[in-house]
C-alpha positions as CSV (number, residue, x, y, z in Angstrom):
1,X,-1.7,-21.6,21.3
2,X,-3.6,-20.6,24.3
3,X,-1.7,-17.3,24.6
4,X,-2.7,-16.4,21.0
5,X,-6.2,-17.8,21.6
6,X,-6.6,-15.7,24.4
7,X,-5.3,-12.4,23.4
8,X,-7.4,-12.8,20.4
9,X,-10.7,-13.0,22.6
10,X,-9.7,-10.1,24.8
11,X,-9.5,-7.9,21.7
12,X,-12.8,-9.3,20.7
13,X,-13.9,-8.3,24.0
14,X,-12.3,-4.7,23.8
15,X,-14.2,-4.2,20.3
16,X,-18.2,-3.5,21.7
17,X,-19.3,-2.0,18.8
18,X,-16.9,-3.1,16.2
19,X,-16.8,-6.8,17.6
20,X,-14.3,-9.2,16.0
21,X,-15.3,-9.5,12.1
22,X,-16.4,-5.9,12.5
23,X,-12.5,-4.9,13.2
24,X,-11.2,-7.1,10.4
25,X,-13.4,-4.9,8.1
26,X,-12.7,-1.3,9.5
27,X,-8.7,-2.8,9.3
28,X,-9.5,-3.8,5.5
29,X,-11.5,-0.4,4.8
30,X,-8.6,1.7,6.2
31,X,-5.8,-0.2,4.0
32,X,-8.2,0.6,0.9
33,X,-7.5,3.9,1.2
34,X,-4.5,4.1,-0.7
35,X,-5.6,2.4,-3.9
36,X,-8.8,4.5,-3.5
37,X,-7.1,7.7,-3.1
38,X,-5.2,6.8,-6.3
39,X,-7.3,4.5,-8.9
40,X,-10.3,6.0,-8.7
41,X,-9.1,9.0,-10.6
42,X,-6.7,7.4,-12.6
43,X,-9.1,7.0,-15.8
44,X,-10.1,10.9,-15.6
45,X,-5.8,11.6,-16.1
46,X,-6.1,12.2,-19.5
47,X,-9.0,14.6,-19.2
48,X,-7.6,16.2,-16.1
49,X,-4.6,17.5,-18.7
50,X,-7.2,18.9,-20.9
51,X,-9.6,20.2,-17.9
52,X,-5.8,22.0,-16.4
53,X,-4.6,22.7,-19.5
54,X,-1.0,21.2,-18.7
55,X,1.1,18.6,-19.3
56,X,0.8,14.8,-18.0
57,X,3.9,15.4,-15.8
58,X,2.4,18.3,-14.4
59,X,-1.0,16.3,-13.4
60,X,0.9,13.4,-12.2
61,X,2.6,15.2,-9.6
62,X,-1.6,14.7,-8.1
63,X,-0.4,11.0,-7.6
64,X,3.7,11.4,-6.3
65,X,3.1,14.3,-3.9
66,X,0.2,12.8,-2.6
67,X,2.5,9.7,-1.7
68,X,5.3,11.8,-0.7
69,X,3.3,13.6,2.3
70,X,1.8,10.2,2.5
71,X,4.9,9.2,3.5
72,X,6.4,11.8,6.0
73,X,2.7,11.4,7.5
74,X,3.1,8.1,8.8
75,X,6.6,8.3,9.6
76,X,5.0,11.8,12.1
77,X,1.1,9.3,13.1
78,X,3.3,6.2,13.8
79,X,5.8,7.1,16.7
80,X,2.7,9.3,18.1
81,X,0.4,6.0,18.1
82,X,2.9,4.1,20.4
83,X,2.6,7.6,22.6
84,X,-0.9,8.6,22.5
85,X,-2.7,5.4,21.2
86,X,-3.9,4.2,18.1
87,X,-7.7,5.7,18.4
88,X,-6.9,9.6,18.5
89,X,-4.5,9.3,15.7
90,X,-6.8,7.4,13.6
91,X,-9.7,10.3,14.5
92,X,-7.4,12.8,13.6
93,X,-6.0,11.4,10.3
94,X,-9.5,10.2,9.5
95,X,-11.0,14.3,10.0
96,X,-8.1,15.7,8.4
97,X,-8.2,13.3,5.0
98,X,-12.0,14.1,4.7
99,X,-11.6,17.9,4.9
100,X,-8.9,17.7,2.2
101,X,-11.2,15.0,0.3
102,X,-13.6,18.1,0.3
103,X,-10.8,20.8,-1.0
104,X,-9.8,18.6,-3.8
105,X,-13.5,18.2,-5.3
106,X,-13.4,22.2,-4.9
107,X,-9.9,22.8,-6.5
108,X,-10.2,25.5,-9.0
109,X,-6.6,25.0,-10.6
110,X,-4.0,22.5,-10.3
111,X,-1.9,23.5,-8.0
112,X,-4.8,24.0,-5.8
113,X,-5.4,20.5,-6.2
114,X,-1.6,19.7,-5.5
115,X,-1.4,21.6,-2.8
116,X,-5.0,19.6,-1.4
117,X,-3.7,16.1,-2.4
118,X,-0.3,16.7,-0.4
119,X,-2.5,17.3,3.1
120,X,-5.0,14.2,2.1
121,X,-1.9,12.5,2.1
122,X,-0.5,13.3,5.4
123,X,-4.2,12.5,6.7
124,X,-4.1,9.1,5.3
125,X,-0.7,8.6,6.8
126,X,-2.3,8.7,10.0
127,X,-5.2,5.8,8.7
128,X,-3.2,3.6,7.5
129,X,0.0,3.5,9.8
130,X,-2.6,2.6,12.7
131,X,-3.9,0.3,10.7
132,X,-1.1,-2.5,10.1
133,X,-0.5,-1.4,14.3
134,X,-3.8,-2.7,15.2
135,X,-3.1,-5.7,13.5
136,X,0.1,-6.6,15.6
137,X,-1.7,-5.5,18.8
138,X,-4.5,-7.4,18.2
139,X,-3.2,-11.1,16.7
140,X,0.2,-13.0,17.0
141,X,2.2,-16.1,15.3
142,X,0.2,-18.0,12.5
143,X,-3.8,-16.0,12.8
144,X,-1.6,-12.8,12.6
145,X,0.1,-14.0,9.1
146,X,-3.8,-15.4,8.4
147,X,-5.5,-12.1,8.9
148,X,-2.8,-10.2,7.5
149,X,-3.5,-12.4,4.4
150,X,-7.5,-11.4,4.6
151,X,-7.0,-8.0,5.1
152,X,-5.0,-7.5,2.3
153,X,-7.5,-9.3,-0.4
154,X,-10.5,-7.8,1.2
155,X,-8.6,-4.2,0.3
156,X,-7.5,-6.0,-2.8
157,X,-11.3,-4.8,-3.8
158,X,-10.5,-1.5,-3.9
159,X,-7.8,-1.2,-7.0
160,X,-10.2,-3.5,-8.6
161,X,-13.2,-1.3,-8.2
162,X,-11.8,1.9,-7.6
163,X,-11.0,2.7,-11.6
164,X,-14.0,0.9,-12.5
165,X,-16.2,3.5,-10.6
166,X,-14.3,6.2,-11.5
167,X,-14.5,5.5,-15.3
168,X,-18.5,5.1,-14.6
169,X,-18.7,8.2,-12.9
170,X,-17.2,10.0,-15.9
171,X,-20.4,9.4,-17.5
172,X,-22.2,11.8,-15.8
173,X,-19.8,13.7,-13.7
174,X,-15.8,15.0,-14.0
175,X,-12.9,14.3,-12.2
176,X,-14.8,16.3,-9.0
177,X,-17.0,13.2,-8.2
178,X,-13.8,11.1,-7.8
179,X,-13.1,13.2,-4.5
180,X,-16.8,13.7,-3.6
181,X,-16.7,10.1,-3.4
182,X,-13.7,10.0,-1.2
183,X,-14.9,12.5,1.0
184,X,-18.2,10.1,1.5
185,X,-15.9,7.0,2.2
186,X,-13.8,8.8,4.5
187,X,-16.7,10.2,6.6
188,X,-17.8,6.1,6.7
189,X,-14.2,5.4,8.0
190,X,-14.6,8.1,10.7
191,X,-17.9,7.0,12.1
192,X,-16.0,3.4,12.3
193,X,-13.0,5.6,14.3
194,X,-15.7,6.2,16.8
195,X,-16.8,3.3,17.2
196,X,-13.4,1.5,17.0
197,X,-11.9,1.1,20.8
198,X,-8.2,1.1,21.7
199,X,-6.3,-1.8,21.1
200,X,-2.7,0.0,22.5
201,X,-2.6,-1.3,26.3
202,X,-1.5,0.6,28.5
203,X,1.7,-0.9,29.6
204,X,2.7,-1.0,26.5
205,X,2.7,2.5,25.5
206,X,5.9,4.8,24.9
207,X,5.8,7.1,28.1
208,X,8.3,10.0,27.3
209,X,8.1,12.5,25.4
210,X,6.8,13.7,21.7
211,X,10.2,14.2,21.0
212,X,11.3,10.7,22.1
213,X,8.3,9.5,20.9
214,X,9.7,10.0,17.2
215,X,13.2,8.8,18.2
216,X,11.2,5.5,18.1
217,X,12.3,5.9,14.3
218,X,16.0,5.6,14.6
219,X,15.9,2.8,17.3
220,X,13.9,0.9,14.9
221,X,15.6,1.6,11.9
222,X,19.0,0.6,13.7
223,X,17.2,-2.7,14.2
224,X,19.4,-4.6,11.1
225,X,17.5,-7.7,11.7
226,X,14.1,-5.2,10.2
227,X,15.4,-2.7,8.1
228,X,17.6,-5.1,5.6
229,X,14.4,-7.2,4.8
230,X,12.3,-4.3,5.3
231,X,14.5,-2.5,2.1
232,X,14.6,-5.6,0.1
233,X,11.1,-6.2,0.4
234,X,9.8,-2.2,-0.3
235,X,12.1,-2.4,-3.4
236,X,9.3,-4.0,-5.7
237,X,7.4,-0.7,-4.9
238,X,9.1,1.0,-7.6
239,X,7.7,-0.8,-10.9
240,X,4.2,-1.4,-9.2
241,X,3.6,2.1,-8.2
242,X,5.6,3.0,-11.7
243,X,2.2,1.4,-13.5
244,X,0.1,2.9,-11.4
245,X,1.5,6.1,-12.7
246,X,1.8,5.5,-16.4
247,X,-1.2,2.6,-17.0
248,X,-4.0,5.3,-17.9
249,X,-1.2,6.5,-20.6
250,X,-0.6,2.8,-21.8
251,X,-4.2,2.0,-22.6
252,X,-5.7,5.1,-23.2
253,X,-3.0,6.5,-25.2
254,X,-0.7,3.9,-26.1
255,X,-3.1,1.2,-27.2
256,X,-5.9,3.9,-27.7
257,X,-8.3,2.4,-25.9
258,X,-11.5,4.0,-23.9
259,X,-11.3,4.8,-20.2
260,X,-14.1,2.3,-19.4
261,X,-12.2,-0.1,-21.3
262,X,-8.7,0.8,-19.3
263,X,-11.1,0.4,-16.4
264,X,-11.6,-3.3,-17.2
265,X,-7.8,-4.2,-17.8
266,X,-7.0,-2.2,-14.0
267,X,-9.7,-4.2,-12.6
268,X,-8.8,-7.8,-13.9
269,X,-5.1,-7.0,-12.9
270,X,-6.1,-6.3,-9.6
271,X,-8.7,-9.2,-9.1
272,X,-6.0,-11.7,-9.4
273,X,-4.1,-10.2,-7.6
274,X,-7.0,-10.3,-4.8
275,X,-5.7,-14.1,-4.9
276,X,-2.3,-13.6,-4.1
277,X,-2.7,-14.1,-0.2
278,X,-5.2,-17.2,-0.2
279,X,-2.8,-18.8,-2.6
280,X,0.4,-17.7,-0.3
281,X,-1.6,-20.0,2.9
282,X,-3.2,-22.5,0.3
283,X,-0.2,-23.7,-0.9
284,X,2.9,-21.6,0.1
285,X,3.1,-20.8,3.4
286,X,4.9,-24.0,4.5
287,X,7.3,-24.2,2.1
288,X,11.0,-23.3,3.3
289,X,10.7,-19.1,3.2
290,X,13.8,-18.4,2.1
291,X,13.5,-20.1,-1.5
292,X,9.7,-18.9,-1.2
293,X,11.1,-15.3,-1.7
294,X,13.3,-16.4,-4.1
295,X,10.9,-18.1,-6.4
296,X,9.1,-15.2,-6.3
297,X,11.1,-12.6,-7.0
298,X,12.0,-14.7,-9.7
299,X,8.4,-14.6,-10.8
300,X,9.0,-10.6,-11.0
301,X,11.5,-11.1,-12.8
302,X,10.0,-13.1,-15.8
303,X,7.0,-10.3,-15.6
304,X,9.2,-7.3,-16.6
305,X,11.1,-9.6,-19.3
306,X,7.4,-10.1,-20.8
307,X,6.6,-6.9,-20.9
308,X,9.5,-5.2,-22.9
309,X,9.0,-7.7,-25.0
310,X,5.4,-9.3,-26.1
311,X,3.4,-6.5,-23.8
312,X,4.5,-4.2,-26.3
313,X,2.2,-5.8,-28.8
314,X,-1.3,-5.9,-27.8
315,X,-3.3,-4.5,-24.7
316,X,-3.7,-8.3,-23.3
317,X,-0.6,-9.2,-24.2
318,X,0.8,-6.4,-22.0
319,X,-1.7,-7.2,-19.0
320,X,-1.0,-11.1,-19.3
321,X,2.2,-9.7,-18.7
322,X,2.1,-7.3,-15.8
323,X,-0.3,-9.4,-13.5
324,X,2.3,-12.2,-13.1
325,X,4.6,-9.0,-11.3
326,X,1.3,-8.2,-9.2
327,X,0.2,-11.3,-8.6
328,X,3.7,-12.1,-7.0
329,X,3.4,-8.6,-4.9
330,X,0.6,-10.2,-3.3
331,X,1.1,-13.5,-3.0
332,X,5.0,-12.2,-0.8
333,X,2.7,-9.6,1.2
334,X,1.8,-11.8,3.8
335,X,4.8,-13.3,4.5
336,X,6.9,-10.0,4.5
337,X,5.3,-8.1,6.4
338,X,4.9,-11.1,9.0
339,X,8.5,-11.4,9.1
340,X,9.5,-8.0,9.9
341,X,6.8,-7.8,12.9
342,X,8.9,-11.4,14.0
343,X,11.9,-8.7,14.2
344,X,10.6,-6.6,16.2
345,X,8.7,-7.0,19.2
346,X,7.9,-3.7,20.9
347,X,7.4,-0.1,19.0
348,X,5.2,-1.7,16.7
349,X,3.6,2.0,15.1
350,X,7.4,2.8,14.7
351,X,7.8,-0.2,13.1
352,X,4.5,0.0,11.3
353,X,5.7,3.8,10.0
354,X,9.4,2.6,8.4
355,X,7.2,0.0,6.5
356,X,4.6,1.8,4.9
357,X,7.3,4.7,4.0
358,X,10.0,2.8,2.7
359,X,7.0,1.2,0.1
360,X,5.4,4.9,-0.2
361,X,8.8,6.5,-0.4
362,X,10.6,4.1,-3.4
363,X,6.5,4.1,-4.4
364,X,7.2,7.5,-5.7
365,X,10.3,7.3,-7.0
366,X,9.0,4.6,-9.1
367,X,6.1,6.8,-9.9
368,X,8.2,9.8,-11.0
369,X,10.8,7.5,-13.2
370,X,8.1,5.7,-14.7
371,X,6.7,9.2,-15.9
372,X,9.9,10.0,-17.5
373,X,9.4,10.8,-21.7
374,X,10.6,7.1,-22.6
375,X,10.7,6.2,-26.3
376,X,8.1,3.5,-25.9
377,X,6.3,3.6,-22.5
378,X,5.7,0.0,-22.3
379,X,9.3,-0.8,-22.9
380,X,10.3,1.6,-20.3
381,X,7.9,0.4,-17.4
382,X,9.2,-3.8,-18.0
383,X,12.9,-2.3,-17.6
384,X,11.7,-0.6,-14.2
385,X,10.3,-4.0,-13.2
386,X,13.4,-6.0,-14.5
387,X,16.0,-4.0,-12.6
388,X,14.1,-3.5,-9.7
389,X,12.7,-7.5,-9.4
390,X,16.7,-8.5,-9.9
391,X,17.7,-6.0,-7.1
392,X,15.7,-7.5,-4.3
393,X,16.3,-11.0,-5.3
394,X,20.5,-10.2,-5.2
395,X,20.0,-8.5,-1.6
396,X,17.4,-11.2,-0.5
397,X,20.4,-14.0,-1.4
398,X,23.1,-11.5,0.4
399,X,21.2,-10.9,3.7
400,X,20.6,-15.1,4.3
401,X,23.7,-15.2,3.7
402,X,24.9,-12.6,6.2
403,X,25.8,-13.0,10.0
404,X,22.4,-10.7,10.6
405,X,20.3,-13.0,12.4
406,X,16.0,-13.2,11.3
407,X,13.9,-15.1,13.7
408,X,12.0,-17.6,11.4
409,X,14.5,-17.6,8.7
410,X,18.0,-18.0,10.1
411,X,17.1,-20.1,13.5
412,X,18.1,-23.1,12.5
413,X,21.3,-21.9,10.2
C-alpha cells in the first residue's frame, strides 16, 4: 500500500501545472478523442451522401479508414513512447491531428476528406496510445483499476455529447463545423501537452534503437499470458464499432426519424453506458473474475438476441436492446484492461499499442461488415453482436482452462 501510495504522490509531484485531478482530466480528454472524432459527425452521414453525391459505403469509408490509420498509428507512437517518452509523442500526435482537423473542415471532395481523416487518424494514434501509458506509469494494483474506471466514464461524455452537438450544429452550419470543432478541441488538448510533464522515468525507458524500439511489438505480442485475453477481450469491438457505423442509417433511415432525434437515442445509449465502470467497483469488482467475464459476455449475448428480434420493431425497442451490449462493454472495461497490464510489467506503450489496435483493428472490420447491403439492417447488426458476444465467451472458457498462466486469474488454480 505504501509503494502504491507513494508512487502516486511522486507523480502528483511531477505534474506542476497539471497537478493530480488535472492529469486525470487531460487522461480523460485524450481518451475522448475517439468517440469525438467519430460521433460528432455521425448525424450529418446522411447529408454528407447528398453534399458528395455518393453512396453511404463510399462516405463510410470517413469512419473505417480513419480507424484503420488509427490503428497502424499507435502500433508506430507506442513502441516510440517507451523510447523517447510519452510527452514528445503526445505533442506530435496532438499537432499533427489538429492540422488534419483543419484539412478535413476544408475538404472540397470526398476523397479529399478520406485522404485527411486517414492522417487525423494516425495523429490520434499518437494521443491516445500515450494515454492508457500514462495511466500504468502513473498508478498500480487497485487505484490503477479505480482510475481506469473514472477515466473511462468521464470520456464516456463524449459519445453521449458528441452526436448531440453535432446534430445542433447542423442547424446553422454543415458537416464542416464538425471538424472546426475538432480542430478547437484538439488545440485545447495541445496546450494540456505542454503543460503535461513526463511520467516515463528514465530507467525505465527502451535504450536501443528505433528499430528495436518497434520490436517491442513482437516481444509483447509473444507474451501468451496478454495477447489471448487481449484477443478475447478486443473481439466485442466488432458489433459496437458495427453500430457506430450503421446507427445514423437505423434511425434516420430505418425508423425515419430526425437527426436531432437520432441524437437523443446515441446519447441515452451512451449515458448508461457512462455507468458501466462505477457499477463494475460498486458491486462487481470482488466477485470471482472469471465468472464476472462470463456473466457478462453472456449479457452480450442476450443484447444481440433482442435486437434481431424485438429491436426490429420500434426505435426504443431497438435501443432498449443495444444498451444492454454497451452497457456490458463498459461495465468489463475496467477489469480487462487491468488484467492485461497484470501480464505485463515492463514495455507498457508496446503493450498499450497491441491493445488499442487489436479493438481499433476488429473495430473496423466490424464497421465495414456492419455496412454490408443486409436485407434488414437491424437484423444484420444483432447477428454481428450474437456471433461475436458467443466467440469471446467460448475463448474466455478455453483460455481458463488452458495451461497459460494470468496473474489474478489462475494463481490460485
Amino acid at each position: 500500500m505504501y509503494e502504491v501510495n507513494n508512487k502516486i504522490s511522486q507523480t502528483a509531484e511531477r505534474q506542476i501545472y497539471l497537478g493530480r485531478k488535472g492529469l486525470i482530466s487531460f487522461i480523460a480528454l485524450m481518451n475522448m478523442f475517439i468517440p469525438l472524432s467519430t460521433d460528432m459527425y455521425l448525424p450529418a452521414l446522411p447529408y454528407m451522401n447528398t453534399y458528395f453525391g455518393c453512396s453511404s459505403a463510399i462516405t463510410n469509408l470517413t469512419l473505417s479508414t480513419f480507424f484503420i490509420f488509427y490503428a497502424m498509428g499507435i502500433l508506430f507512437w507506442g513502441p516510440l513512447s517507451d523510447k523517447y517518452g510519452r510527452k514528445s509523442i503526445l505533442l506530435t500526435g496532438s499537432i499533427i491531428y489538429m492540422i488534419c482537423s483543419v484539412a478535413c473542415a476544408l475538404s472540397f471532395n470526398i476523397y479529399f476528406l478520406i485522404l485527411a481523416r486517414i492522417f487525423q487518424g494516425i495523429g490520434a494514434g499518437g494521443i491516445t496510445s500515450v494515454s492508457i501509458a500514462v495511466i500504468k506509469d502513473s498508478f498500480s494494483g487497485k487505484k490503477r483499476e479505480t482510475i481506469l474506471a473514472v477515466c473511462q466514464s468521464i470520456s464516456g461524455l463524449a459519445p453521449m455529447l458528441a452526436p448531440v452537438v453535432g446534430a445542433f450544429m447542423l442547424k446553422f452550419s454543415d458537416w464542416r463545423g464538425t471538424f472546426w470543432a475538432l480542430a478547437v478541441i484538439s488545440a485545447i488538448n495541445l496546450l494540456l501537452a505542454i503543460l503535461f510533464q513526463e511520467t516515463l522515468k528514465n530507467e525505465d525507458r527502451y535504450n536501443g534503437t528505433l528499430f528495436g524500439a518497434l520490436g517491442l511489438l513482437v516481444v509483447v505480442a509473444k507474451n501468451k499470458s496478454f495477447i489471448l485475453p487481449a484477443v478475447i477481450f478486443s473481439l466485442s469491438a466488432l458489433p459496437f464499432m458495427g453500430y457506430i457505423a450503421v446507427s445514423a442509417y437505423i434511425y434516420v433511415d430505418y425508423f425515419d426519424l430526425s437527426a436531432q432525434a437520432y441524437s437523443y437515442y446515441f446519447a441515452a445509449n451512451a449515458l448508461i453506458s457512462i455507468f458501466g465502470p462505477f457499477i463494475y467497483l460498486k458491486f462487481l469488482s470482488n466477485m470471482d473474475k472469471r465468472r464476472f467475464a462470463s456473466l457478462i459476455f453472456g449479457l452480450s449475448i442476450l443484447s444481440g438476441i433482442l435486437v434481431m428480434t424485438v429491436g426490429t420493431l420500434t426505435p426504443i425497442f431497438f435501443w432498449l436492446s443495444f444498451v444492454l451490449m454497451s452497457l456490458a462493454g463498459t461495465i468489463i472495461r475496467p477489469f480487462s484492461t487491468n488484467v492485461l497490464f497484470d501480464q505485463q510489467k515492463s514495455d507498457t506503450g508496446s503493450a498499450s499499442s497491441l491493445i488499442n489496435t487489436l479493438f481499433t483493428v476488429l473495430g473496423s472490420i466490424g464497421m465495414l461488415i456492419a455496412s454490408m447491403p443486409w436485407g434488414n439492417i437491424v437484423t444484420g447488426l444483432g447477428i454481428l453482436i450474437t456471433i461475436f458476444s458467443v466467440l469471446p465467451l467460448l475463448g474466455w472458457i478455453l483460455f481458463l482452462n488452458s495451461k497459460v498462466p494470468c496473474v489474478g486469474l489462475k494463481d490460485n488454480l
